[in-house]
C-alpha positions as CSV (number, residue, x, y, z in Angstrom):
1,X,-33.0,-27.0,43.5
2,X,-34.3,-28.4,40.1
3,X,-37.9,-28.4,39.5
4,X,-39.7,-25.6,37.6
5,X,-42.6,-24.0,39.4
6,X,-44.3,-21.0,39.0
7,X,-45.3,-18.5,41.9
8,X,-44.5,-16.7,45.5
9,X,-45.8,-17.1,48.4
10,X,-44.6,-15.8,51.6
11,X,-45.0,-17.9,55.2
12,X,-45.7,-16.9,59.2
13,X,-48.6,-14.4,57.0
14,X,-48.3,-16.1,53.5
15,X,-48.2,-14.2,51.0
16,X,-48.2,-15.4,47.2
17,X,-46.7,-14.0,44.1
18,X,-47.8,-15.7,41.0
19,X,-45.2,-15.2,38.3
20,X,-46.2,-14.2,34.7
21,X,-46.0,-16.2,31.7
22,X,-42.7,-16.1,29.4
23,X,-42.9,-16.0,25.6
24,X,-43.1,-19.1,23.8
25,X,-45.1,-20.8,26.9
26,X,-49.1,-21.1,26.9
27,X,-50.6,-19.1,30.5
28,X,-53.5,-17.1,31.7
29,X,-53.0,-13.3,31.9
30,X,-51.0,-12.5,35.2
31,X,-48.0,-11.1,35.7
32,X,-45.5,-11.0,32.2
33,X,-41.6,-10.8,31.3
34,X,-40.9,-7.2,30.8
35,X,-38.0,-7.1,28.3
36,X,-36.3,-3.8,29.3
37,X,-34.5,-1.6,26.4
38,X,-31.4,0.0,25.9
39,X,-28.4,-0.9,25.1
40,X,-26.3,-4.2,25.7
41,X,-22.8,-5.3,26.5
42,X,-21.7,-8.8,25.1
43,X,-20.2,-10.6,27.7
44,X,-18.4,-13.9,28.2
45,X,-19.9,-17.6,27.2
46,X,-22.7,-15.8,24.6
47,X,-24.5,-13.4,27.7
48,X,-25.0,-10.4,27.2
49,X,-25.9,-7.2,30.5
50,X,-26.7,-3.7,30.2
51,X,-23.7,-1.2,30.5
52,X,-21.9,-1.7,34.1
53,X,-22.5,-5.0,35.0
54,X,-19.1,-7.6,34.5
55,X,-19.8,-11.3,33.9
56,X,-17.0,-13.6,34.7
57,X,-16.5,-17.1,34.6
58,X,-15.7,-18.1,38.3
59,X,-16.1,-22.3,37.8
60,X,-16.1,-24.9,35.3
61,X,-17.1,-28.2,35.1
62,X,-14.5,-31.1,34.5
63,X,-13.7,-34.0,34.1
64,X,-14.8,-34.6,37.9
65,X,-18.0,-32.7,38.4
66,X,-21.0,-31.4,36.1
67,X,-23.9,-29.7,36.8
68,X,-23.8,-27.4,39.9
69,X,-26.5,-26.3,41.6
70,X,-27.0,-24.7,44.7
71,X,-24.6,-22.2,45.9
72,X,-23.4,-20.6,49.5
73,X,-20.8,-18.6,51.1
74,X,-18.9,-19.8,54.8
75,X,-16.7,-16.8,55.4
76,X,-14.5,-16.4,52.4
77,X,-15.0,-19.4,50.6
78,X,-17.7,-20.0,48.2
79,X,-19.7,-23.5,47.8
80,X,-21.2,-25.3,45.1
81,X,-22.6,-28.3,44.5
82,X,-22.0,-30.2,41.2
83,X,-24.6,-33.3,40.7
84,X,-22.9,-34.8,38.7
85,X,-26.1,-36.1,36.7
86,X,-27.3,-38.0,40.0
87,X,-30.8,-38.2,40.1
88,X,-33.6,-36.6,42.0
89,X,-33.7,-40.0,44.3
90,X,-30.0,-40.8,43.9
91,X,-30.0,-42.6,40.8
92,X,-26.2,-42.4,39.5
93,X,-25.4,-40.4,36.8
94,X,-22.5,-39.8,33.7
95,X,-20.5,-39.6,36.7
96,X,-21.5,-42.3,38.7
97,X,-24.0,-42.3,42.2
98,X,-21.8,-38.9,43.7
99,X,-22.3,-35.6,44.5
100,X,-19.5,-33.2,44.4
101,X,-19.2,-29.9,46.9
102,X,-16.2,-27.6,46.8
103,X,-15.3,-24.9,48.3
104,X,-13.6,-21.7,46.3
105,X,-11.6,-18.8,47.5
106,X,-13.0,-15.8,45.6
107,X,-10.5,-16.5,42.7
108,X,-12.2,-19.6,42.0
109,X,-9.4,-22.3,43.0
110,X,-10.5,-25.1,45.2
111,X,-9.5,-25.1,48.6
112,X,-11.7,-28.2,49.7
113,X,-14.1,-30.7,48.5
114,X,-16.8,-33.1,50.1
115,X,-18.1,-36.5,48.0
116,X,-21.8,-36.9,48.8
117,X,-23.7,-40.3,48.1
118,X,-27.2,-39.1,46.2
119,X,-27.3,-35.5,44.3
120,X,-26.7,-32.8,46.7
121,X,-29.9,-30.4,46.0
122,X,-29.6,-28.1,49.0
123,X,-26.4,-26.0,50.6
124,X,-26.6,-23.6,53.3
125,X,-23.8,-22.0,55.4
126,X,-24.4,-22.1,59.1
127,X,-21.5,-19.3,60.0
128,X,-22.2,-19.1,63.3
129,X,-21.4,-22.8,64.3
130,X,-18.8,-22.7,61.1
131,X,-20.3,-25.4,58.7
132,X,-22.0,-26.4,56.1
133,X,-25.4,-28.4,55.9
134,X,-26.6,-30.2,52.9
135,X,-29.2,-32.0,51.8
136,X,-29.3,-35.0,49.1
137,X,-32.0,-36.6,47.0
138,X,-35.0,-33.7,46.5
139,X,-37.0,-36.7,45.6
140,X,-36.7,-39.2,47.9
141,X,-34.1,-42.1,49.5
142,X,-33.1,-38.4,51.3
143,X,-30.7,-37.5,53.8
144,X,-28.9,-34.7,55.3
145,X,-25.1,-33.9,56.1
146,X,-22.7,-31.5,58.3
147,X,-19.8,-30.4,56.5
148,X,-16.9,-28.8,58.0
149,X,-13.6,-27.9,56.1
150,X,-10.6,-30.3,57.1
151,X,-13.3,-33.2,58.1
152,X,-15.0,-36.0,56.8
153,X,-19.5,-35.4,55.6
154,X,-20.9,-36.1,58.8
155,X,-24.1,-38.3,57.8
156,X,-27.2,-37.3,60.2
157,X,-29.6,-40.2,61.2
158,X,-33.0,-38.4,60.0
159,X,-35.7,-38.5,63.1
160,X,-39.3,-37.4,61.8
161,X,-41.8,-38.1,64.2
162,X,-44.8,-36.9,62.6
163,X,-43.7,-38.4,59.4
164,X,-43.4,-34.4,58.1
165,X,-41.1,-35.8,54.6
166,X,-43.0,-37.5,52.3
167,X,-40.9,-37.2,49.5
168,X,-37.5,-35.2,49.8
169,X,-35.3,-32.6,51.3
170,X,-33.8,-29.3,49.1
171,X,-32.8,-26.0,50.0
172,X,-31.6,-25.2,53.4
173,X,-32.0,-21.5,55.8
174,X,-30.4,-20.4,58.6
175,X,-32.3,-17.9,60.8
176,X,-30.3,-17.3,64.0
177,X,-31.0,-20.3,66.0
178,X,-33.9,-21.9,63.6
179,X,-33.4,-24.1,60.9
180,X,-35.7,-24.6,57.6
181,X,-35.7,-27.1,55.1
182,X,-37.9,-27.6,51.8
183,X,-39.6,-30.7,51.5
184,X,-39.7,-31.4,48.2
185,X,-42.2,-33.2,45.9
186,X,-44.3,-33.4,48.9
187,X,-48.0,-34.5,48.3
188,X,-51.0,-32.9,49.1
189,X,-53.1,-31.8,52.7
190,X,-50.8,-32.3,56.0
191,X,-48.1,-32.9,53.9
192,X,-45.1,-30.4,55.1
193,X,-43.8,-28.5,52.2
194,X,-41.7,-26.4,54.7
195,X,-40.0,-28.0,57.9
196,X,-38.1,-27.1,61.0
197,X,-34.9,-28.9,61.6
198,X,-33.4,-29.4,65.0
199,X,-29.0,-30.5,64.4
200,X,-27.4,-32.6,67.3
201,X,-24.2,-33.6,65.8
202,X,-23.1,-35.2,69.2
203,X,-26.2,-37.4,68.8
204,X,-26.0,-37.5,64.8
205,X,-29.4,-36.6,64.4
206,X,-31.9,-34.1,62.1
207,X,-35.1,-34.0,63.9
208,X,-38.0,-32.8,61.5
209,X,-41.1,-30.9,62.2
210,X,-43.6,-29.4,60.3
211,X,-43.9,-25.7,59.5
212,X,-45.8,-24.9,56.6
213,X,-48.3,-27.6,55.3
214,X,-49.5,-28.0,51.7
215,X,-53.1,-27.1,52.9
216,X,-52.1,-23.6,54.3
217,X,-53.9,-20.8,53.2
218,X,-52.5,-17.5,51.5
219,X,-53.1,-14.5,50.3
220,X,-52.7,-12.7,46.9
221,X,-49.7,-10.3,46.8
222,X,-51.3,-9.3,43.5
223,X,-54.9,-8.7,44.5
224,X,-53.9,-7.0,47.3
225,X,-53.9,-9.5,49.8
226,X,-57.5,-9.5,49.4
227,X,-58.9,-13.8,49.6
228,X,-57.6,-16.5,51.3
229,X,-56.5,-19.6,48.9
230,X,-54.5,-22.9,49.3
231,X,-51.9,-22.1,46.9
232,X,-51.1,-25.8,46.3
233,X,-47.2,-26.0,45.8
234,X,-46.3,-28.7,44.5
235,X,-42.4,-28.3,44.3
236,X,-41.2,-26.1,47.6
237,X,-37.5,-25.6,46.4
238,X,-35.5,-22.7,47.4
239,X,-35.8,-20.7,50.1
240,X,-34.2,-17.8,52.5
241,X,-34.5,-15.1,54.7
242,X,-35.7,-11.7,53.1
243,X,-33.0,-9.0,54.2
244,X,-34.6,-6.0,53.3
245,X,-37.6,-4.2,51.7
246,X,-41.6,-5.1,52.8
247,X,-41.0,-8.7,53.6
248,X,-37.7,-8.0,55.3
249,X,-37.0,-10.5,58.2
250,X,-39.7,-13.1,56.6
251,X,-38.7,-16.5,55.1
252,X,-39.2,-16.8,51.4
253,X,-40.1,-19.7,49.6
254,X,-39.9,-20.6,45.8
255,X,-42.3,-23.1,44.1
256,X,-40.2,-23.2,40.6
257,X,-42.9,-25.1,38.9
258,X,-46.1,-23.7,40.2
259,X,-44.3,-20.2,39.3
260,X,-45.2,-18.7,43.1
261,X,-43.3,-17.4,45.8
262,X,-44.6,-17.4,49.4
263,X,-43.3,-15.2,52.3
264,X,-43.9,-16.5,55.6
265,X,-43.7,-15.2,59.1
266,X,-41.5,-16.5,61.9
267,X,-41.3,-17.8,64.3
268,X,-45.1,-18.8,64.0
269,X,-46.2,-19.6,60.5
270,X,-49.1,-17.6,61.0
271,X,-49.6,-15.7,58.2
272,X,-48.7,-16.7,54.7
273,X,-48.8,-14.1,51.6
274,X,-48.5,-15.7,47.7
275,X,-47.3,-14.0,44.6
276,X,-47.4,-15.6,41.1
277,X,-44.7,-14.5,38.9
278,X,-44.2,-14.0,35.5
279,X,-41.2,-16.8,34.6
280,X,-40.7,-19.9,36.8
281,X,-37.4,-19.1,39.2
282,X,-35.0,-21.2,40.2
283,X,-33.6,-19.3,43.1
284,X,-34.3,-15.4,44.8
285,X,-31.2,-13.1,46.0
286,X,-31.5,-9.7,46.8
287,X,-29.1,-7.4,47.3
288,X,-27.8,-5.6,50.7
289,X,-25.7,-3.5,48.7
290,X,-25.2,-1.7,45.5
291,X,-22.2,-2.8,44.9
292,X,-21.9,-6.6,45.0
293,X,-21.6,-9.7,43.0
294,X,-24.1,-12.1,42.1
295,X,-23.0,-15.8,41.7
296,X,-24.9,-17.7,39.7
297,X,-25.3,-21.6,38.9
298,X,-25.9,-22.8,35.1
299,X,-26.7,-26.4,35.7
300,X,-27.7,-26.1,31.8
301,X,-24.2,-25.1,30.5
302,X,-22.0,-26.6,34.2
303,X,-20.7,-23.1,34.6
304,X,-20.5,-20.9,37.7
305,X,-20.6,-17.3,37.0
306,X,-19.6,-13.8,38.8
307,X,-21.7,-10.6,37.8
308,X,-20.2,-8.1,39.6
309,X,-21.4,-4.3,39.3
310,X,-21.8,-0.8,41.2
311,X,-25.7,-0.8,40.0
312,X,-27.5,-3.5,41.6
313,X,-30.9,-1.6,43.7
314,X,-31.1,-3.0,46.9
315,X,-34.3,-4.3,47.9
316,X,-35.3,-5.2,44.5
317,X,-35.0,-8.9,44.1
318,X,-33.5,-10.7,41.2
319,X,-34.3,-14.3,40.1
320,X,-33.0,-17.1,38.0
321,X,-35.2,-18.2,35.6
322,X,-34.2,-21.3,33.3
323,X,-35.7,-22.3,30.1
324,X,-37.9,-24.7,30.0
325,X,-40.0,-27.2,28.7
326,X,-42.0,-26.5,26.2
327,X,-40.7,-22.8,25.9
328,X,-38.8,-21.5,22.8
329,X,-35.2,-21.7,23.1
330,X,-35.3,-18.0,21.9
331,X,-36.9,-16.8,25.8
332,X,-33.5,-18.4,26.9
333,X,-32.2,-18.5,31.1
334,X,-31.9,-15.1,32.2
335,X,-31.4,-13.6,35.7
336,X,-34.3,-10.9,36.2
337,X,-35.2,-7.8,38.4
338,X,-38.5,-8.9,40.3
339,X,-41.2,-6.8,40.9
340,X,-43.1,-7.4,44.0
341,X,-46.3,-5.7,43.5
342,X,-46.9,-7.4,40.5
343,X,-45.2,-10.4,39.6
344,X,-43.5,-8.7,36.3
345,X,-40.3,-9.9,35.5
346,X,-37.3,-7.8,33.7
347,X,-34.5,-9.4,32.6
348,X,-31.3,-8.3,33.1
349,X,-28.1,-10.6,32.3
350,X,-29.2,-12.7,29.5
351,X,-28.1,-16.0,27.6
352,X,-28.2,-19.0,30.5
353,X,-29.4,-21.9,29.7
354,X,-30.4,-23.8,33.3
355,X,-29.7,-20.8,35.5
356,X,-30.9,-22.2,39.5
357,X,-28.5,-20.9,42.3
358,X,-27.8,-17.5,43.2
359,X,-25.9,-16.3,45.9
360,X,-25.1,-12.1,46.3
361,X,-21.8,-10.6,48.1
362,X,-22.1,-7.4,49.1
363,X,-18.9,-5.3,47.7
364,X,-16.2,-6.3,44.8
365,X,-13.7,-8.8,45.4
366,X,-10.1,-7.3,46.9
367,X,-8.4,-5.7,44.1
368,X,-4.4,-4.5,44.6
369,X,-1.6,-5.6,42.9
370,X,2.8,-6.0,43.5
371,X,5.3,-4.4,40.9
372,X,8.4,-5.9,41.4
373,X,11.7,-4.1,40.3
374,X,15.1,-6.0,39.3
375,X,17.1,-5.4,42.8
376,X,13.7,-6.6,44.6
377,X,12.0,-3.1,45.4
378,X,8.2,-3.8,46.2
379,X,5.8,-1.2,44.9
380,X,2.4,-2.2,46.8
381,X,-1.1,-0.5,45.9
382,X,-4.7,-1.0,46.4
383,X,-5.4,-4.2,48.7
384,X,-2.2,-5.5,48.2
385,X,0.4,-5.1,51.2
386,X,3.9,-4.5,50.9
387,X,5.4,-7.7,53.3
388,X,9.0,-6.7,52.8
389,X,11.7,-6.6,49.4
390,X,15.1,-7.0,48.7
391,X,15.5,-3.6,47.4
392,X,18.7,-2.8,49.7
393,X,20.1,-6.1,49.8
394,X,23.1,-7.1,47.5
395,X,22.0,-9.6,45.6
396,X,24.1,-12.5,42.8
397,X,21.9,-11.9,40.3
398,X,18.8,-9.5,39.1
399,X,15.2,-10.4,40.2
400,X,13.6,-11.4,37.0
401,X,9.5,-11.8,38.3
402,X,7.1,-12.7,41.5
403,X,4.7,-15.0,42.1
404,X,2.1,-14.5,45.3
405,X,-0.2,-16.3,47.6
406,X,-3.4,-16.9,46.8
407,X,-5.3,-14.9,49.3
408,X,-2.6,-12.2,48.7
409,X,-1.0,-13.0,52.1
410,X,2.1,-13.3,51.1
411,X,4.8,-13.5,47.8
412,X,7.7,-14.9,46.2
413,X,10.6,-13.0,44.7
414,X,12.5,-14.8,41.7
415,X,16.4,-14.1,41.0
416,X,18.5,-15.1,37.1
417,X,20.1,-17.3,39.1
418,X,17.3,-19.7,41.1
419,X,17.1,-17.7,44.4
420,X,14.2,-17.6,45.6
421,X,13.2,-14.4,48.5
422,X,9.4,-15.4,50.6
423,X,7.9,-12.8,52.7
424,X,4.7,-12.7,54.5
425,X,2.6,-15.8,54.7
426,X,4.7,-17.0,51.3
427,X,7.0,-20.1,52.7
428,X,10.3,-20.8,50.9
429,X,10.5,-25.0,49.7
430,X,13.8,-24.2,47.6
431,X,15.6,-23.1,45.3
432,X,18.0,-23.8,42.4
433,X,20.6,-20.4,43.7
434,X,22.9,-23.7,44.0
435,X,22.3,-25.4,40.8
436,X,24.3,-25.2,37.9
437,X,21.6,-23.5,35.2
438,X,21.7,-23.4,31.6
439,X,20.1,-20.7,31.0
440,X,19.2,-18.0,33.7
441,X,15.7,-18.1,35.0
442,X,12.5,-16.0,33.8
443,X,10.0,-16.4,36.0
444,X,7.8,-18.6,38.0
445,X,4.5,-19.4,38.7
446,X,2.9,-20.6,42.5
447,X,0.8,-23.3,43.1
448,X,-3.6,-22.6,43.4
449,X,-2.9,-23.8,47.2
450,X,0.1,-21.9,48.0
451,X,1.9,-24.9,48.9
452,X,4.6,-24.6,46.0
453,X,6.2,-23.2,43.2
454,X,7.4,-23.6,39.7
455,X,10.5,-22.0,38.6
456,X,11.3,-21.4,34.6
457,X,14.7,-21.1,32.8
458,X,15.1,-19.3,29.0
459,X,15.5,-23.1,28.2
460,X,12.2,-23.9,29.2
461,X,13.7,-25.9,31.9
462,X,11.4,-26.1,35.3
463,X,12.3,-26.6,38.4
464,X,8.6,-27.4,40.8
465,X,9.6,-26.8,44.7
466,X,6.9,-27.7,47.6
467,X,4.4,-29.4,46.4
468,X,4.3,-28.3,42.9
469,X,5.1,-31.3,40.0
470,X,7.4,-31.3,37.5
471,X,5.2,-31.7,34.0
472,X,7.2,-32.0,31.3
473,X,9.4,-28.9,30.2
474,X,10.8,-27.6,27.2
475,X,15.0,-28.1,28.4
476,X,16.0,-30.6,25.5
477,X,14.0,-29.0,22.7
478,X,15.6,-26.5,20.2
479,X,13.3,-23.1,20.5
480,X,13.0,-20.9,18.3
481,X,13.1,-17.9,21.2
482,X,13.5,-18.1,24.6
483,X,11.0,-19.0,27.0
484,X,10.0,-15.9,28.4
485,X,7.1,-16.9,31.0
486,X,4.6,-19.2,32.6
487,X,1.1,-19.9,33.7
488,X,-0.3,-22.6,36.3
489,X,-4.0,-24.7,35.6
490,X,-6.4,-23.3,38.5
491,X,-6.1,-27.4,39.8
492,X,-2.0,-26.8,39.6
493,X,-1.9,-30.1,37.4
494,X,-0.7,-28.1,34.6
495,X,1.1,-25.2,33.3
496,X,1.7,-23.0,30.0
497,X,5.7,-22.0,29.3
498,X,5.6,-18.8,26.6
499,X,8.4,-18.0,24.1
500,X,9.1,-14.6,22.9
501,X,7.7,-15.5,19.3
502,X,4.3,-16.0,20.9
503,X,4.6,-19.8,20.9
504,X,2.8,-22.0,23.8
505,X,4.1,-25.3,25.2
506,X,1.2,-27.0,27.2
507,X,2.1,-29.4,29.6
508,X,0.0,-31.6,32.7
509,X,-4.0,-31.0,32.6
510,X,-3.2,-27.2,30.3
511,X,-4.9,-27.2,27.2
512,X,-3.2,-25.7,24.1
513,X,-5.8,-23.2,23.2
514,X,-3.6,-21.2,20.4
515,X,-0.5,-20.0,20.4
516,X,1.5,-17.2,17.8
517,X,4.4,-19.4,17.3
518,X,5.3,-18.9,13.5
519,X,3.3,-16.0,13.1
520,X,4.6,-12.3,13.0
521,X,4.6,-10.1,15.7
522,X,5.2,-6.3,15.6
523,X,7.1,-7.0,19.5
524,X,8.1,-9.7,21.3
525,X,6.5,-11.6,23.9
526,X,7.2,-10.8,27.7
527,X,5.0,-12.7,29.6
528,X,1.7,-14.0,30.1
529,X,-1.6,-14.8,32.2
530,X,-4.1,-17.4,32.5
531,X,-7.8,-17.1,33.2
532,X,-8.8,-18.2,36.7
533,X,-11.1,-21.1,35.0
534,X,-8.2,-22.2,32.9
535,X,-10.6,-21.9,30.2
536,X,-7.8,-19.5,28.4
537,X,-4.9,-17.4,28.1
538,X,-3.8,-13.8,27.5
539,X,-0.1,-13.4,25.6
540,X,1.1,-9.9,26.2
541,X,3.9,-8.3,23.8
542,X,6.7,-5.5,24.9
543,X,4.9,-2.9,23.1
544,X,1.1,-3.7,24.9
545,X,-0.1,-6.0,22.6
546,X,-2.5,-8.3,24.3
547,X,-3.2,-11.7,22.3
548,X,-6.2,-13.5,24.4
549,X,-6.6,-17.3,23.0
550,X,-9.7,-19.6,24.6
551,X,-12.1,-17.8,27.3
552,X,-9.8,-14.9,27.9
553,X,-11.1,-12.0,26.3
554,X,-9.4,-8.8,24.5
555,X,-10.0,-6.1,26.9
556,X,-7.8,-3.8,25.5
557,X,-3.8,-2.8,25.1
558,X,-1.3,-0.4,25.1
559,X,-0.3,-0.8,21.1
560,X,-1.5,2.7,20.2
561,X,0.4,4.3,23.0
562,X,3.2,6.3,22.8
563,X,5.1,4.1,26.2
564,X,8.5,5.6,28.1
565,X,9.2,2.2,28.5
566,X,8.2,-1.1,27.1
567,X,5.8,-3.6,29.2
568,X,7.4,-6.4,31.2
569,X,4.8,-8.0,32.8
570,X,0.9,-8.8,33.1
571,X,-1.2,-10.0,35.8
572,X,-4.9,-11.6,35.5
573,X,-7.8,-10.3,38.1
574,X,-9.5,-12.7,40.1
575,X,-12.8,-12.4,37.8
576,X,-10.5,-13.0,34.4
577,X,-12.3,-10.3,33.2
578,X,-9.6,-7.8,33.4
579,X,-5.7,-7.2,33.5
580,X,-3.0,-4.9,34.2
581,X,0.0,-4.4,32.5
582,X,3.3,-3.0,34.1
583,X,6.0,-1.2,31.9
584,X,9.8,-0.8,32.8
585,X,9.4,2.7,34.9
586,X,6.3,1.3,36.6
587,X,3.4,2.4,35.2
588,X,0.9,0.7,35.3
589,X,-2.1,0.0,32.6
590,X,-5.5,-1.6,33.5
591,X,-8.0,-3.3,31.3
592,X,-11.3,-4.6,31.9
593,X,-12.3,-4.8,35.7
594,X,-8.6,-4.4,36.6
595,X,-8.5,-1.1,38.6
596,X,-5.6,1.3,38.2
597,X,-4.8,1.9,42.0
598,X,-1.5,3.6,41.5
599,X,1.6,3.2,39.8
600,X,5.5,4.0,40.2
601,X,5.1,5.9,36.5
602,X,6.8,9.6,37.0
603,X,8.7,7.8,39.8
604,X,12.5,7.9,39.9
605,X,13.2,4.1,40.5
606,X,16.8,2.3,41.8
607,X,16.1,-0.1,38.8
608,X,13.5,-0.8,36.6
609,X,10.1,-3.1,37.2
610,X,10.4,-6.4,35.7
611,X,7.0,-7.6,36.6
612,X,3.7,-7.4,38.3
613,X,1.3,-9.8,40.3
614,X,-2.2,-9.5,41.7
615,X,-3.1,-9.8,45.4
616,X,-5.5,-12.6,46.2
């Protein structure tokens, strides 16, 4: 999914849309980028959206794994592959001769990864026989993989008969029983440029036939399907099923750089119908819902971004189209509303660089959200379910904070004195109720896998339980003020502690990104949160204050509010591109995309909140 062509087409009856020429690039009048007006809202990372659309960082590249690509979804997880600089026949790369695939929860944490030999160009979940199929080396030296979470890449011996690949394999679609694959850089005349794929894992094998040949003939979208033509692609790269809208049910297929897309018909390419298009795409969603989120693939900048929003138009289809060559760095990558009829091209979220994968998910991520009061009363709103508290239990000492699973499925409660309380799926690995402390406990933090937990002391002393690792902590060092929270890395191979004065003690794979250690404060420090890339951090004070340092982003506060109580706790949404904030008699504050779905404000309460977590 990395070659820049320039039109659409579409197969079975091929249709063509030819796409128009951006500024700063030499073409023949056609179709044209149609900058839309109004106002803008500067998001995250230098992009910028019209009012009510949220862009969100949802990956990063590390250490690890660069440049991702294409992009899926397999029930709840999300999949990207990172190339890792590999090249287009498996040439290694920064990173060496590997391909990197992992699969996300929706708050971005890692549940499972795949290594690939080659760069990993195509990625398609196949729900109904739960896996994934990928392809590797668009180019040549190809092959083609199963993978399944919990199991090794299952390499497939490639059969192809009618010798249908002549260069490589890309982007994958599933239509019920029928399988499609691209084939890449692929020649000229009988030369497939679209195949069928028949899977036999029991046998190991991909069988290849052809589908769509490079010397099929289309017609204009345009011209109103007036004259047949061979629209010559020369770079078949993504494809998919159209859901809805005039070519609903039809296979599309992107030529990046012959700017065209093609719809075809199925099951019998009998029919194909072009469209040239104004800006070369990398990859076509379109949207079954208006409310949804559209992931998107930078391979330009290595980030994975979320733009979610209550305004997308279903049926209109948007694409991601990259800079470049030879364009002015001033047209930029931008993710565009297509028009259909005549290749036009309006951007909408602007200021990628390499934007090539797309993937849409109808509705917003699960939004709810625990407050937790000091004798272990659980207040439960939105998504989030109440799984049991230890509000009429006597207890040694006051619960001072939560931590919960990372699908929401469950939580931890945190006592002064080490005890730890799990309910639901959350599964108790310890505690320190039995160990001599000291200083009493603040808080905790869980691991991105759910398989353990840190525990934090005033001291900065940490106590890691399950599989959670102790770091480094702050227990022999003379502080200034108490340590008053903590954060986890999304990789759980780091963590923040926070003192009341605002100062930040890094330790594992966490990056000190700022701190306000030294500085003055108008209130002290109760807590804090980390962004779900671990790109940054918000502080938050007792009087609403709300100090972001790296990626996080100041969404708001409660400073200029008269409170009934003071704040005690913060929680991050999935996106990192909200917040809430909890105060003492429960109400609750949200920022950002954070949703206020209730709050125990106005309540009379046993005892007060002392803290507040998001579900999932």
């Amino acid at each position: 999914m990395r070659r820049w062509e320039r039109s659409l087409v579409a197969l079975g009856a091929v249709v063509t849309l030819a796409i128009p020429a951006r500024a700063g690039t030499a073409a023949a009048p056609g179709p044209s980028v149609q900058h839309a007006s109004g106002p803008r809202v500067q998001q995250a990372n230098g992009i910028t959206s019209p009012p009510g659309f949220n862009v969100a960082t949802f990956a990063r590249p590390t250490s690890s794994r660069i440049k991702p690509d294409d992009i899926t979804r397999l029930n709840n997880l999300i999949a990207v592959t990172w190339q890792n600089g590999v090249g287009p026949t498996g040439t290694p790369g920064s990173l060496g001769g590997n391909s990197t695939v992992t699969a996300m929860n929706p708050a971005g944490t890692v549940v499972t990864s795949w290594t690939l030999p080659g760069r990993c160009d195509g990625l398609t979940a196949d729900p109904a026989n739960n896996r994934i199929l990928a392809t590797v080396n668009e180019d040549g030296n190809t092959s083609f993989f199963v993978l399944r979470v919990g199991a090794a890449p299952l390499l497939l011996t490639i059969v192809d008969p009618s010798g249908t690949i002549t260069g490589g394999l890309d982007s994958i679609t599933v239509q019920g029983s029928n399988y499609y694959v691209s084939t890449s850089n692929p020649g000229s005349g009988t030369a497939s440029v679209l195949a069928k794929v028949a899977i036999d894992e029991v046998a190991k094998t991909a069988t290849f036939s052809s589908f769509v040949n490079a010397n099929a003939t289309s017609t204009d979208i345009v011209a109103g399907g007036s004259g047949a033509f061979n629209p010559a692609l020369s770079d078949p790269d993504s494809n998919g099923v159209v859901p809805n809208g005039p070519y609903a049910g039809r296979l599309y297929l992107v030529s990046e750089g012959d700017m065209q897309v093609v719809f075809v018909d199925t099951p019998a390419a009998s029919s194909l119908q072009n469209e040239k298009v104004a800006s070369a795409p990398g990859d076509l969603a379109w949207p079954t819902s208006s409310t949804g989120t559209l992931y998107v693939t930078d391979n330009g900048t290595g980030l994975v971004s979320a733009i979610s929003s209550n305004n997308w138009t279903v049926g209109q289809p948007v694409a991601a189209s990259p800079i470049k060559s030879g364009e002015t760095a001033q047209a930029g990558g931008f993710i565009g509303a297509l028009d259909l009829t005549t290749g036009n091209m309006t951007p909408l979220v602007e200021g990628f660089k390499t934007p090539v994968g797309l993937l849409f998910v109808p509705g917003l991520p699960p939004a709810g959200y625990w407050e937790v009061a000091s004798d272990g009363g659980i207040f439960p709103f939105g998504d989030a379910v109440g799984y049991g508290s230890t509000g009429s239990a006597k207890l040694n000492k006051a619960m001072v904070g939560m931590s919960s699973m990372p699908d929401g499925s469950g939580y931890w409660l945190v006592a002064a004195d080490g005890g730890i309380f799990p309910f639901g799926a959350a599964p108790g690995f310890g505690s320190a109720a039995n160990v001599k402390l000291n200083q009493p406990m603040v808080g905790m933090a869980g691991t991105p896998d759910g398989g353990g937990y840190w525990l934090v002391a005033a001291d900065g002393g940490i106590f890691p339980f399950g599989d959670a690792v102790g770091l480094g902590s702050t227990g022999n060092v003379k502080l200034n003020k108490p340590i008053v929270g903590m954060a986890a890395t999304p990789d759980g191979g780091g963590y923040w502690l926070v003192a009341a004065d605002g100062g930040i003690f890094p330790f594992g794979d966490a990056k000190g990104l700022g701190s306000l250690g030294g500085g003055s404060i108008n209130a002290p420090i109760i807590g804090m949160a980390a962004t779900p890339d671990g790109g940054g951090y918000w502080l938050a004070s007792s009087d609403g204050t709300v100090y972001p340092f790296g990626s996080a982003r100041q969404l708001g506060g409660t400073a200029a509010v008269k409170l009934n109580k003071p704040i005690v706790g913060m929680a991050a949404t999935n996106t990192g591109a909200g917040y809430w904030l909890a105060a003492g008699d429960g109400g609750i504050f949200p920022f950002g995309d954070a949703q206020g779905l209730g709050s125990e404000g106005g309540v009379t309460l046993n005892k007060p909140v002392v803290g507040v977590a998001g579900a999932g």
